[in-house]
Every structure is written in C-alpha cells, then in structure tokens.
C-alpha positions as CSV (number, residue, x, y, z in Angstrom):
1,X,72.1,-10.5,-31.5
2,X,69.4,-10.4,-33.4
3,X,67.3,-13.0,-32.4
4,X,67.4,-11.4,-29.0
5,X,66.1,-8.5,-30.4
6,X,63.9,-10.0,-31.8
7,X,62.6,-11.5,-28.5
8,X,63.0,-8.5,-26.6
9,X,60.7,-7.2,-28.9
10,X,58.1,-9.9,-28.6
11,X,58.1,-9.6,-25.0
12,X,57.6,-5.6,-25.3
13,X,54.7,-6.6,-27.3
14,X,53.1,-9.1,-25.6
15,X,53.3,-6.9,-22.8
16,X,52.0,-4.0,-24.5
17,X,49.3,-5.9,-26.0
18,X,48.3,-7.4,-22.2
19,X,48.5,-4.0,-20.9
20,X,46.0,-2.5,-23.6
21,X,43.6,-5.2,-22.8
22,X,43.4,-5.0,-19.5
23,X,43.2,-1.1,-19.7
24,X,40.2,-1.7,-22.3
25,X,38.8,-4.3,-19.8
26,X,38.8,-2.0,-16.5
27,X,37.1,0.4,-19.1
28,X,34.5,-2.0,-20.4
29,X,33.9,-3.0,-16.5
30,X,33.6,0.5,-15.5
31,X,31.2,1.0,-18.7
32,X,29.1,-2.6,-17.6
33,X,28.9,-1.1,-13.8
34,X,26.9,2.0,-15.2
35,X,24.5,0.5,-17.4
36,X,23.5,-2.4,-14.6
37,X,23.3,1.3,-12.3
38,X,21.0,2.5,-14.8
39,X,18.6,-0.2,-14.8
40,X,18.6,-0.4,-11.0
41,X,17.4,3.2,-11.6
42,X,14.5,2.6,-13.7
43,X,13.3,-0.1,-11.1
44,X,14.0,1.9,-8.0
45,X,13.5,5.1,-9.2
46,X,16.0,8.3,-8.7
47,X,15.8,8.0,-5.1
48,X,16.6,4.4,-5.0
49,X,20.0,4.8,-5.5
50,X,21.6,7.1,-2.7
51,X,25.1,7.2,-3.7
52,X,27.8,5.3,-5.7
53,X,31.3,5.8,-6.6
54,X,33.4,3.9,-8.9
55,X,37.2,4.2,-8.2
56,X,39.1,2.7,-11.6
57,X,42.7,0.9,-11.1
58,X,44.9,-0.4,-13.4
59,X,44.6,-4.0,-12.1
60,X,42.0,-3.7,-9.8
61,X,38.9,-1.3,-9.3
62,X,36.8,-0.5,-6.5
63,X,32.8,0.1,-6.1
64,X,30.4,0.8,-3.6
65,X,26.6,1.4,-4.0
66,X,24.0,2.3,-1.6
67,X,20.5,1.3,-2.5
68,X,17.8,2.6,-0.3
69,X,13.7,1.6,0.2
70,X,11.3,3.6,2.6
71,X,8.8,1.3,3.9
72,X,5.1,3.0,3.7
73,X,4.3,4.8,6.6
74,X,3.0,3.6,9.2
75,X,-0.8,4.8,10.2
76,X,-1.0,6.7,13.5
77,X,-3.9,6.7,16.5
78,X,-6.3,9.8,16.7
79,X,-5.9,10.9,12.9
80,X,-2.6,12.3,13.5
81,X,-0.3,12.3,10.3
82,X,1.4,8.7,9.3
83,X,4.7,8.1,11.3
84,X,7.3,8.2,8.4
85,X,9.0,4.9,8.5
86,X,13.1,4.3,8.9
87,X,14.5,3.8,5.3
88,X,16.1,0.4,4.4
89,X,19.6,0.9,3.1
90,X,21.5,-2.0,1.2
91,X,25.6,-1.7,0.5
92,X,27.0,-3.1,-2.5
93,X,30.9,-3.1,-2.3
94,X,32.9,-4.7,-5.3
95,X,36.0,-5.0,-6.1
96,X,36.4,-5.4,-9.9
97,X,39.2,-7.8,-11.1
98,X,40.0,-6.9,-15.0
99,X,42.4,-8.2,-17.3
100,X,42.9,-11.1,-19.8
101,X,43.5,-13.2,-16.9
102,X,41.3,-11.1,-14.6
103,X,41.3,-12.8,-11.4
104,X,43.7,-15.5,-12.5
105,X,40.5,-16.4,-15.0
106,X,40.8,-16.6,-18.5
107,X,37.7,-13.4,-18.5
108,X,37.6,-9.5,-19.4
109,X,36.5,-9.1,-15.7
110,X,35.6,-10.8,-12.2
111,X,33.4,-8.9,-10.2
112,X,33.0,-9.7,-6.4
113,X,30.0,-8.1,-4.5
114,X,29.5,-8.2,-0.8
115,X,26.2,-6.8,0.7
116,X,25.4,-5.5,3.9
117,X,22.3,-3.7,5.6
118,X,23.6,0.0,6.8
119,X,21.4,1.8,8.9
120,X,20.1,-1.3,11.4
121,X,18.9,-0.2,15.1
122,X,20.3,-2.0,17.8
123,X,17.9,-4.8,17.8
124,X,18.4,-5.1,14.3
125,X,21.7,-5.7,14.4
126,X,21.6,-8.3,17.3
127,X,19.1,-10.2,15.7
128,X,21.8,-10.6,12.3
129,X,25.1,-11.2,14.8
130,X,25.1,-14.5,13.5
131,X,24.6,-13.9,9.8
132,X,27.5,-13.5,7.4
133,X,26.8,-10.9,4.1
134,X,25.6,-12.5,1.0
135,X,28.5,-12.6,-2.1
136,X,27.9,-12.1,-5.8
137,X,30.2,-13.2,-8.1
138,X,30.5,-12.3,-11.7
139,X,32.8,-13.3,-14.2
140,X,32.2,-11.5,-17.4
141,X,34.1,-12.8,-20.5
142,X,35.1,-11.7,-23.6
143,X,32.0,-13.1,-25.5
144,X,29.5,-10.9,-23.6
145,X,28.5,-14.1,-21.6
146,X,28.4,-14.0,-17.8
147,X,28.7,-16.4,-15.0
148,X,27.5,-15.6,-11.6
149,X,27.5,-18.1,-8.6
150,X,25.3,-16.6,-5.8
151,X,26.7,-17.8,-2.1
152,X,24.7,-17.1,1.1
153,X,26.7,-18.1,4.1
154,X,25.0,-20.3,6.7
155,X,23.4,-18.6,9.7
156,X,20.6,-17.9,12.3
157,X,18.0,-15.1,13.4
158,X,16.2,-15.9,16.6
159,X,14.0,-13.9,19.0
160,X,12.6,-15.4,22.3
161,X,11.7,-18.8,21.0
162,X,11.1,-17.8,17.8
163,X,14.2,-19.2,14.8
164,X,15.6,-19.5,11.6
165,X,18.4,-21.2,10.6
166,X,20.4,-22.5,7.8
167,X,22.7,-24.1,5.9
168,X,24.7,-22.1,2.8
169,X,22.8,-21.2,0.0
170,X,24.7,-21.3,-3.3
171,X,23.4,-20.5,-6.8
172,X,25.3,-21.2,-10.4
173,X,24.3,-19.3,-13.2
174,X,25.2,-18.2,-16.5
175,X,23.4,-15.4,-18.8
176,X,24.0,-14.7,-22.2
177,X,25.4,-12.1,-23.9
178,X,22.3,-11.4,-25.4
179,X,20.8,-11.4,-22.0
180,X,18.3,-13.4,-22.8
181,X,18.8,-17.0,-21.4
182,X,19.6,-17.5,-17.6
183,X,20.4,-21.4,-17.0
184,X,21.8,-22.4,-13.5
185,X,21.5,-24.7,-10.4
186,X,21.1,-24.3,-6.5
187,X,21.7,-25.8,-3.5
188,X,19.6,-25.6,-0.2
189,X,20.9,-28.8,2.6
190,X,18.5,-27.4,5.2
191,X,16.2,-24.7,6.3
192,X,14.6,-24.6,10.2
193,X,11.7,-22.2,11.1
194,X,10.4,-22.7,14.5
195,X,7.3,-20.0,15.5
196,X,6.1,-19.9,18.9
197,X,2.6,-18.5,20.3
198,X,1.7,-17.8,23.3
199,X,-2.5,-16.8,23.1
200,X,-1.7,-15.0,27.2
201,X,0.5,-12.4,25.5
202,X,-2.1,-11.2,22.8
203,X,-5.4,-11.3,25.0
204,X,-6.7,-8.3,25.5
205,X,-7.5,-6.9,29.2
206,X,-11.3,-6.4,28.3
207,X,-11.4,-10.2,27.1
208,X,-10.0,-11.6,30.2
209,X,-12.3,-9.6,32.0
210,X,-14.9,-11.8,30.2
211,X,-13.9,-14.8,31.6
212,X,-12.2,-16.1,28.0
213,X,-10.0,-19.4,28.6
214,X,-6.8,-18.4,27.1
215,X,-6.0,-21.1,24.6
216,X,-2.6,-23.2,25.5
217,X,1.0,-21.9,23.7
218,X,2.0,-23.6,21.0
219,X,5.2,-24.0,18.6
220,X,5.1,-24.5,15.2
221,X,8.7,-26.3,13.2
222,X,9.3,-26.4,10.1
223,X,12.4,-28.6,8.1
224,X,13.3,-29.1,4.8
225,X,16.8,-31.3,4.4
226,X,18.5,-31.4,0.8
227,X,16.7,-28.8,-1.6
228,X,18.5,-28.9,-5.3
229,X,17.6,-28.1,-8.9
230,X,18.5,-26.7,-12.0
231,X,16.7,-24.4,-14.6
232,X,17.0,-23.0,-17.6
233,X,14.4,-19.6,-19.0
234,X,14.2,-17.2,-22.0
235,X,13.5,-13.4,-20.6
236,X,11.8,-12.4,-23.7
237,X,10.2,-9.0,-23.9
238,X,11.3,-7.9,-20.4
239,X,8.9,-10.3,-19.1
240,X,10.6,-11.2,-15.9
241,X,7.8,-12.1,-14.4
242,X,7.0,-15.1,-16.1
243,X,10.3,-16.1,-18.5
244,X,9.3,-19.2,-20.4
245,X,11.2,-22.0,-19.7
246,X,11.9,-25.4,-17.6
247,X,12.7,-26.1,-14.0
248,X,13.3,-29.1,-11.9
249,X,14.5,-30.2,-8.4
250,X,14.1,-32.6,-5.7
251,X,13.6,-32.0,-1.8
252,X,15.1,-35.2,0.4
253,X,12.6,-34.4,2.9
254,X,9.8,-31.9,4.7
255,X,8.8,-32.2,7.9
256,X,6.1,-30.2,9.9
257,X,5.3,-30.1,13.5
258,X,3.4,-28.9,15.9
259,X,3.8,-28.6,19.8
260,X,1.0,-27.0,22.6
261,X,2.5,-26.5,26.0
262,X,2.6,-29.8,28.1
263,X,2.2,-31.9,25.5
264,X,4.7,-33.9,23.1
265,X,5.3,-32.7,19.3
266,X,2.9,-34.0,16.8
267,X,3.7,-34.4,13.5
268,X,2.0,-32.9,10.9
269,X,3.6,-33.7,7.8
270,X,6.9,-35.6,7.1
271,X,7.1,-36.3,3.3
272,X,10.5,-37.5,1.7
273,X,11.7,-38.0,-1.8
274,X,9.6,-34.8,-3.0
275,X,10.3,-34.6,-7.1
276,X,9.0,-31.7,-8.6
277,X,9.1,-30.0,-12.4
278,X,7.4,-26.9,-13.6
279,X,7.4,-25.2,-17.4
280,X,6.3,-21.8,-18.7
281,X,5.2,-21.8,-22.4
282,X,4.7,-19.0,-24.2
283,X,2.6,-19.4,-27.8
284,X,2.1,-15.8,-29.4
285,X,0.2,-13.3,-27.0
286,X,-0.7,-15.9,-24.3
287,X,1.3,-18.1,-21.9
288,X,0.8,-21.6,-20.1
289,X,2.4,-23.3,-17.2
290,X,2.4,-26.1,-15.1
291,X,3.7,-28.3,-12.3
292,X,3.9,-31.4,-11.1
293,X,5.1,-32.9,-7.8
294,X,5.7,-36.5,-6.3
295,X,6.5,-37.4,-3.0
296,X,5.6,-40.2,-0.2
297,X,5.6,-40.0,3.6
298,X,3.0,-39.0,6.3
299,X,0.0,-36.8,6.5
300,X,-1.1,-37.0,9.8
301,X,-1.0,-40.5,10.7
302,X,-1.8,-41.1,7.6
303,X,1.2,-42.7,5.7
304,X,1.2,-42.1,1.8
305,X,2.5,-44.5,0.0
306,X,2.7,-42.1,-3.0
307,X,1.5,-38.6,-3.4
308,X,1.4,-36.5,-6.7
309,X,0.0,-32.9,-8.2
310,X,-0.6,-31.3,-11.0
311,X,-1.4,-28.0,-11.8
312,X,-2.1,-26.4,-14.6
313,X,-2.4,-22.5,-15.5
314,X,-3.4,-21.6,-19.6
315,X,-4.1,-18.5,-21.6
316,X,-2.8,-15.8,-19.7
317,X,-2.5,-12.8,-21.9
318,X,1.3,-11.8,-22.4
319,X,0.4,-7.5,-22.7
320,X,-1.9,-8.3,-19.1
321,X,1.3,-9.7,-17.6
322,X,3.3,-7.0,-18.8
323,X,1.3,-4.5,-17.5
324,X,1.2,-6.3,-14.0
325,X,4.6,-5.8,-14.0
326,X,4.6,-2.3,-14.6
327,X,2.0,-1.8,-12.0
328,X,4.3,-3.9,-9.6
329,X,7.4,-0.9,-10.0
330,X,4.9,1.6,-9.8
331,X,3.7,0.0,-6.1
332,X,6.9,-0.1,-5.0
333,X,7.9,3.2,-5.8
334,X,4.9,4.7,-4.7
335,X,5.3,2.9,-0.9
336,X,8.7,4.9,-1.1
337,X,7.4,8.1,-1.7
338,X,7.5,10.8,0.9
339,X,3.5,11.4,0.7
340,X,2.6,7.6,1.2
341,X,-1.3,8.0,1.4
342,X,-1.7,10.0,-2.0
343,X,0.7,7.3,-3.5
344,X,-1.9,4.6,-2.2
345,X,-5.2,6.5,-3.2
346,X,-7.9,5.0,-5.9
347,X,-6.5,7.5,-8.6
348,X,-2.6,6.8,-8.4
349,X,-0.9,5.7,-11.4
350,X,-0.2,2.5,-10.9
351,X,-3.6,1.4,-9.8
352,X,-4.8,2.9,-13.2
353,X,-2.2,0.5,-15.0
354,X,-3.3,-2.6,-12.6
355,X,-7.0,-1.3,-14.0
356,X,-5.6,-2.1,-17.7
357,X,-4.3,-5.3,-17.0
358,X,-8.0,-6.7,-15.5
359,X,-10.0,-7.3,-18.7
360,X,-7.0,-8.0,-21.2
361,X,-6.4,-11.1,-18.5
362,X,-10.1,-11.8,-18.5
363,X,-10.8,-11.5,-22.2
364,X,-7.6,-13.8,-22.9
365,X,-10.2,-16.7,-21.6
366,X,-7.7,-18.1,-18.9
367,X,-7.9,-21.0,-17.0
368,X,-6.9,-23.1,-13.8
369,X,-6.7,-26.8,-12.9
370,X,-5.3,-29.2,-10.7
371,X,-5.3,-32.6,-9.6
372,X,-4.1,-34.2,-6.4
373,X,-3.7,-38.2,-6.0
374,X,-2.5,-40.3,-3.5
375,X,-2.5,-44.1,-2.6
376,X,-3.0,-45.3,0.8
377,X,-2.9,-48.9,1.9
378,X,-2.6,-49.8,-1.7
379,X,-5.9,-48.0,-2.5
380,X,-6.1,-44.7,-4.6
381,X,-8.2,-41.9,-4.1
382,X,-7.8,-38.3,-6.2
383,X,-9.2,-34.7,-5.8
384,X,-9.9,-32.6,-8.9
385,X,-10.9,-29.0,-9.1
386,X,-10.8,-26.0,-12.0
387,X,-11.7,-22.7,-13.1
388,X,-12.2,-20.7,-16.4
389,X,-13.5,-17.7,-18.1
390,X,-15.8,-19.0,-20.8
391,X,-16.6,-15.7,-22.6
392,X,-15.4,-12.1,-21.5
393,X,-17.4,-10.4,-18.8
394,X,-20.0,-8.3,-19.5
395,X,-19.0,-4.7,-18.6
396,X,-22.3,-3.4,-17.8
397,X,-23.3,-6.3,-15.9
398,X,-19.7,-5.4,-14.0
399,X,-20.6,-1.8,-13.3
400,X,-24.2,-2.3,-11.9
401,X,-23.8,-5.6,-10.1
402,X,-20.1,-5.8,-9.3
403,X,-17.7,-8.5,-10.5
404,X,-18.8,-11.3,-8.6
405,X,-22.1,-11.5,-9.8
406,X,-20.2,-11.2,-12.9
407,X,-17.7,-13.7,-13.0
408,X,-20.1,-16.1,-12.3
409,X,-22.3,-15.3,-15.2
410,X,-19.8,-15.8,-17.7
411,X,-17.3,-18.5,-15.9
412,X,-17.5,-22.1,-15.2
413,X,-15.8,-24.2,-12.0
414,X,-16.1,-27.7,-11.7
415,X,-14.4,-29.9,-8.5
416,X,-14.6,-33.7,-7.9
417,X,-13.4,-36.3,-5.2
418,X,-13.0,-40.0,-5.1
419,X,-12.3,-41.9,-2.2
420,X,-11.8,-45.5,-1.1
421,X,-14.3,-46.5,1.8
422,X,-11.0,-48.0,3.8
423,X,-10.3,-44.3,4.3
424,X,-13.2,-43.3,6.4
425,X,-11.8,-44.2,9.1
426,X,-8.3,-43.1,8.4
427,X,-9.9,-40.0,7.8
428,X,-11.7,-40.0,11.3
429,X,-8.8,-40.9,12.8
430,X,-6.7,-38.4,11.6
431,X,-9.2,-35.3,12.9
432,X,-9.8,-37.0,16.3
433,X,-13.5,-37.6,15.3
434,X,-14.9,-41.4,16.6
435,X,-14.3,-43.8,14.3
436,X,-18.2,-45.4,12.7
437,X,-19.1,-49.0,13.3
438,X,-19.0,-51.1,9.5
439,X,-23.1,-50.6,9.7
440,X,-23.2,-47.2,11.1
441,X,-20.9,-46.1,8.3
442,X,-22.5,-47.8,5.5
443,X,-26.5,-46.2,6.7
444,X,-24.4,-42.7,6.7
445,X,-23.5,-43.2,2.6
446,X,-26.8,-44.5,1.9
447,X,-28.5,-41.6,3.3
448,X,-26.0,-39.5,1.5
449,X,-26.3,-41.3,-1.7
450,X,-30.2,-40.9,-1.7
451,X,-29.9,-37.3,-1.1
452,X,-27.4,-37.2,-4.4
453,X,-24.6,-36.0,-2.2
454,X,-22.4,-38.7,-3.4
455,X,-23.0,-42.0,-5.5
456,X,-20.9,-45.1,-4.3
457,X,-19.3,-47.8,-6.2
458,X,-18.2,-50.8,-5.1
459,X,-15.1,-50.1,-3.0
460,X,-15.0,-46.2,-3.5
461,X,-17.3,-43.0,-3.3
462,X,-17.5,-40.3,-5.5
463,X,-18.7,-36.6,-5.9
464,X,-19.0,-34.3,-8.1
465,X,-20.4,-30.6,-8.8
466,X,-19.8,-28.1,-12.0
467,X,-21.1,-24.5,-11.8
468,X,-21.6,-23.4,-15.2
469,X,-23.3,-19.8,-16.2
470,X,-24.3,-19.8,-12.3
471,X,-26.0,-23.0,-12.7
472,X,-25.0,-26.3,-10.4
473,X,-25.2,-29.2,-10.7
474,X,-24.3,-32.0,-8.3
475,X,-23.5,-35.5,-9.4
476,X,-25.5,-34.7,-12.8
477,X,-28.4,-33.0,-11.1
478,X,-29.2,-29.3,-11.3
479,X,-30.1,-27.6,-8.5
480,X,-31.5,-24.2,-7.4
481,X,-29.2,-21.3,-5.8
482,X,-30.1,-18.1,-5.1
483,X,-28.9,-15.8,-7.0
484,X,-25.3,-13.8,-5.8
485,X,-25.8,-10.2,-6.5
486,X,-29.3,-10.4,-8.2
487,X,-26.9,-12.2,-11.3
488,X,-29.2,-13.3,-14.4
C-alpha cells in the first residue's frame, strides 16, 4: 500500500512539476514575444507596428502582428502636392508551442511564424497566386540558445514575358543566448529571372516623329543552379551591418543570356563550379574584409579555363559604420512619414548623422583593392586596380573646391593589366570587331608602345597608371592633366 502511494505521489509530482514548467514557459514565451516587439519598434518606429495581440494558452498560444511601411510619396505633375503612396502591410501569425517537450522537442518553446502581405490590390495579388507565405521557425531552449530554420516555399511572379521563379529556399541557424553569434547554412537549387524589352513601347510620340529606328526587343535570362553555404558572425556592438566573421559557399553554375527579336539566344556568361569565401575582421576601432571567388566556364565565346577574384576592403572606421547605420533607420523612417518631402530635405536628421559618418570614414585612411585573373588557352592574363585615402582631406580645400578636387589631392589610385598577345584576337572576336592580320597587329603595339601606352614583353603586354596627390603617371612616366576643380 504504501509503495503505491508512494507512486501515486511521484506521478502527482511529476505532473505538477511538468505543469509548472510549461506554465513558466508559455510565460517566458509570452515575455520573449514582447521584447523581440520592442525592438521591431525601435527599428520601425511607433507607427511601424499597427497592431498585435498575444492570446496565452496552457499548451499552446496564439500571435498575430501587423507590421506596416508607407513608401515615399510619389511626386505629382504641375506642382501639385505628392500623391500619398498605399502602405505596405506584413502579417505575422504564430502559434507558440511551450512546454518541456514543447512541440514534441526537448525546448522551453517552438515558435512557428507564417507571413503574408495584407492590403495587396488586385494586380498584386495575381501576380503572388503562385507564391506560398514564407515560415519562421524558432525553437527556443532552456539555455537561452535559439534555433531558427528559415523555409521559403518554391514559386513564380510573372507579368507579360517578364519571370521569376524558384526553387525552396531554406535557412538553418542558431543564435546564442547571448545573442551574439549567428552560425547557419542555406540552400538555393535554382533561381530564373527572365526581363523582356521592347524599345516600341517606351518611344516617345515626338521621337518617332523624328524618324528614330526603334531598336529590336530583346530578353534578358538569368540562372543560377545549386547555391549553398554556411557562415558563422559575432554581432558585436549592434553592428549588424558588418558582424565580423566567415562565410563560404559554392554555386554549381550561372548562366546569362541574351535574346533580340528574330534572332537565337546568345550566351553571355555560363560559369560553373563558382567557389567563393568572404571574412570580416574587426581590430579595435577599424574593420577589414575580403573575398575571394573561383570559377571556370564561358565569357562570351571566350572559354576560361580558370577564373578567380579578390577583393579587398581595410580600415573602415567602426563609430563611421555605426553611424551609417543609424542614418539607415532614420531614412527609412523618414520615407514613412506622413510629410515625406520635409523628411527628405538637406536639414533632416538623418542626413545630419550621414554628415558625421563622412570624415570619421575618411580620416580612418580606408582603402580598396582587387584583383581579377584568368587563364585562357593555357595563357594567364590579370587585371589589378585600388584606391586609398593617404592623409585626411583637407576641410577647407572641401568647402571652397568641393570634394572631388579634394579627394584627389589627398588620395592615391593605381590600376594595371596584363594580357597575353594570343588574346587579341579572342578579344576581337568576342566584341564583333575584325580580327588584325599577325603584322597589322604587331605595327598597332609598336605604335602604342612608342607612345608609352603599354610596354610589351615577349608573349604578353602590360599597362600600368598610379594617380598619386593628382599626379599620373603611366607606365613610370608622369604626365600633365589639367587640373579637376582648380585642385593644387
């Protein structure tokens, strides 16, 4: 007897206990719902956020929020007043799993969002008929750790001849409970874009009264096939907009082509086995990135039998980025306010704070570079080509001249090409230009060699020009340019 009172009891408590933790769950979900509502607030503003409601259950809650963006307004003929344009409205409605085993999960909660446009015309909403809503899914466990997986469905937009279409979207992510680290994956089989013109329809009446010859409609496609990779960044500061971390993926293939009326498609680019990595450093008050990218395939009719880039970003100040990003909320919150044209005017706010931002990026010294190889036929040829502040511009120079004249007093660029000769015609070939006899070619390099356009080496040509302190110099030799702006 008393052993099963003894287990009666233990059930009792066991199911008390389960009962108290998912009752504290659905109120640390409800509590978690809020404070994500808040920050939505402080990016959107008060009037971003047109309604919500949060209906708790024992089990099971229920949530819907409407998030709402007013286009700018859009300018009117004659000087009448702006037509005010039709707000954007996004639904949000979750249904909030909680419980130790919340959503038959081992998690504090499991949070499934479905979202959906409200307020679409009817051309709006026949252009989406064949697009399924977007899911968020959110498992929040005990930890304070998060898992979300991102799925967007497969679908297609067309008008006229104009497309879109694709495969399902799906993104795995975790965040810690620190909120600080965001690693995850994604997966992207295949994207179409196909964008048709047709000159005919844009010509104006008074041009064809001129006699114009329309030029011939054209469609432009666009393909990517198999688009995967995985990364993992630090959010530190509230710097969203550049999180230091690492990134990497691969693209099976890109293809690009191009189609005028009449004629059959012509490919522009079809590159395959596309590999590409990017990191974002941050040392102290400055960050760094770069990326790289390899691939093969077809330029033109040009077939690479290897194709890389780098680029390469350094010393951009962190409190400059910062304050770009504060001048980004404050642009989008002014193109939602109701009086559009005094949001946009030289003294709003967030103009002021995009003001700031200019000479703390410019005194941080940054600068740019990239490089672009590729091997044809066996032969390799490589463009280079960079940009950076040597010394922080002058501010009365800026005031009286302007900032060209000033950049180019205290910046430096610097660009350089090598080719192999076997290209030339590749190259002439590829822009529907006549391809030069052997003889004809070789008297066009020599004149341009004795000019000190280029200088030639045995099976390649080169080129190079630097423009330092608004001085140039090609292939080593300084030469005279008049001045931009009256610049000294």
């Amino acid at each position: 007897m008393n052993k099963k009172i003894a287990l009666g009891s233990a059930v009792v408590l066991l199911g008390a206990l389960y009962g108290g933790a998912t009752w504290y769950a659905g109120e640390r979900a409800q509590q978690r719902y809020q404070e994500a509502l808040e920050v939505v607030r402080k990016v959107m503003g008060a009037d971003g956020v047109v309604s919500q409601q949060y209906q708790r259950g024992f089990w099971t809650s229920q949530a819907q929020t409407v998030l709402q963006w007013t286009p700018p307004a859009e300018p009117a003929e004659d000087g009448a007043a702006p037509v005010p344009a039709t707000p954007l409205r996004l639904r949000l409605d979750s249904t909030v799993r909680h419980g130790p085993l919340a959503g038959f999960r081992l998690a504090a909660a499991v949070v499934e969002t479905r979202m959906a446009l409200d307020g679409l015309d009817e051309h709006a909403r026949k252009l989406l008929e064949r697009t399924s809503a977007p899911t968020l899914t959110v498992v929040h466990h005990w930890t304070g750790s998060n898992d979300l997986v991102l799925d967007v469905p497969a679908g297609e937009v067309s008008e006229g001849e104009n497309l879109i279409r694709w495969k399902a979207l799906r993104y795995d992510m975790a965040l810690s409970a620190d909120r600080t680290r965001l690693r995850g994956d994604m997966q992207w089989p295949e994207l179409t874009l196909r964008v048709h013109e047709d000159p005919k329809e844009a010509l104006a009446d008074d041009e064809d009264e001129a006699g114009q010859e329309p030029e011939v409609a054209s469609t432009m496609a666009m393909a990517f096939v198999g688009l995967r990779g995985d990364f993992d960044v630090r959010i530190e500061d509230g710097l969203w907009l550049l999180a230091p971390g690492t990134s990497q993926g691969r693209l099976d293939k890109l293809t690009v082509e191009l189609q005028e009326q009449g004629a059959q498609p012509k490919a522009l680019v079809a590159l395959q086995d596309m590999d590409f990595k990017a990191a974002i450093e941050r040392k102290d008050a400055v960050f760094g990135w770069n990326v790289t990218m390899q691939s093969k395939g077809k330029i033109g009719p040009m077939a690479l039998d290897s194709f890389s880039l780098r680029e390469e970003v350094s010393r951009i100040d962190v409190e400059a980025v910062r304050l770009f990003q504060q001048a980004l909320v404050g642009a989008y919150r002014a193109s939602a306010a109701a009086d559009a044209k005094a949001a946009f005017a030289p003294e709003a706010p967030w103009l002021a704070t995009l003001a700031q931002a200019a000479p703390r990026l410019l005194a941080a010294l940054p600068a740019y570079a990239v490089e672009i190889k590729a091997t044809v036929g066996g032969k390799e040829g490589s463009l280079k080509y960079g940009a950076q502040i040597k010394s922080a511009p002058d501010q009365t120079l800026v005031e009286e001249r302007g900032w060209g004249p000033a950049l180019l007093k205290h910046s430096a660029l610097d660009a350089s090409v090598r080719l192999p000769k076997a290209w030339i015609p590749l190259i002439a070939e590829a822009v529907g230009k006549p391809v030069p006899a052997p003889d004809e070619l070789n008297a066009l390099l020599g004149m341009a060699q004795a000019q000190g356009f280029l200088t030639q080496e045995t099976d390649h040509i080169a080129s190079s020009v630097q423009v330092d302190a608004g001085q140039v110099r090609l292939n080593g030799k300084t030469m005279q340019m008049p001045q931009l702006g009256g610049a000294q």
